[in-house]
C-alpha positions, 0 to 999 in steps of 0.5 A: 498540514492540519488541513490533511490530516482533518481530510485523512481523517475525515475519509477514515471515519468515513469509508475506510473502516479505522485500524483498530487495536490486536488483541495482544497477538504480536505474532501478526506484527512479528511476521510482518516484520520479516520477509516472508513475501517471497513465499507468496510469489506463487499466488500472484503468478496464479493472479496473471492479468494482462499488463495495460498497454501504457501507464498513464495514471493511477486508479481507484482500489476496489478495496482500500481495507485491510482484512481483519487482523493484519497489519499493512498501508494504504496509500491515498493521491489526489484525485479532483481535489479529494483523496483516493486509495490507489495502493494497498499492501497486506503485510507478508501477503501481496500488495495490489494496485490498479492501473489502467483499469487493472488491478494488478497483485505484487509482490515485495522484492526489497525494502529497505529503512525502518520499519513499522507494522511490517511496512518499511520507508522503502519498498519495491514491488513487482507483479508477474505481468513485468510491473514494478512499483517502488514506494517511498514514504516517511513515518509521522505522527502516530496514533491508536495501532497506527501511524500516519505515513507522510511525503509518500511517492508512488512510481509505477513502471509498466513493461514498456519502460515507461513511468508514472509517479505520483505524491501519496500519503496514507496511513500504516497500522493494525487492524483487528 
């Protein structure tokens, strides 16, 4: 487990840049906290890309950062023994994956179980070209304006019914 968290860290430090601390605004990590996803429903339907064909993996995000003063995660598997950004949701904004080469914007339709910086243990997604993404994940250690997020599983649903899911761990927080 120690051997996780120095690679986490590692690609943190690296070519992430860290989630860092909010000048005293709680409003970022209040609105997070609420559902305000529904009102972004319009612009992911603006976004329409053409659902890939067959879910057969996950792919690399383009951009794995959060934009400045907002709250989110990013979600990391394991791609030929080193961690890779596959999922990345905005707090209150969208949430973006890319499958088959698309990238695809979602928007939250559920959540469930505690919530941290506006991402809770259980949350569903969905897109407007017919993908669903369910992510589960458990809250460990915490640091600076962040917390590490452990066991994640990222299920992906394409239009044909089919599935891929695959383990995640990643990181939940603030970014300045």
């Amino acid at each position: 487990m120690k051997k996780f968290y120095l690679i986490l860290i590692a690609i943190l430090l690296s070519g992430c840049q860290t989630l860092s601390a909010l000048t005293g605004d709680k409003n970022i990590e209040t609105a997070a906290a609420t559902d305000m996803d529904a009102e972004n429903a319009a612009s992911a339907e603006d976004e329409v890309a053409t659902p890939p064909k067959t879910i057969d993996g996950l792919d690399q995000l383009a951009d794995a950062q959060l934009p400045s003063k907002s709250c989110g995660m990013i979600l990391w598997t394991l791609d030929a023994q080193r961690p890779t950004p596959v999922f990345r949701y905005v707090a209150g904004e969208d949430a973006e994956i890319s499958v088959g080469g698309t990238p695809i914007q979602l928007i939250r339709t559920s959540h469930d179980g505690y919530s941290v910086y506006g991402v809770f243990e259980s949350q569903e997604f969905t897109s407007a070209v017919g993908v669903s993404v369910e992510v589960e994940t458990q809250f460990g250690l915490g640091f600076d304006n962040g917390v590490y997020l452990e066991r994640g599983v990222v299920k992906v649903t394409g239009v044909d019914g089919w599935s891929v899911v695959s383990p995640a761990a990643g990181v939940a927080g603030c970014r300045s």
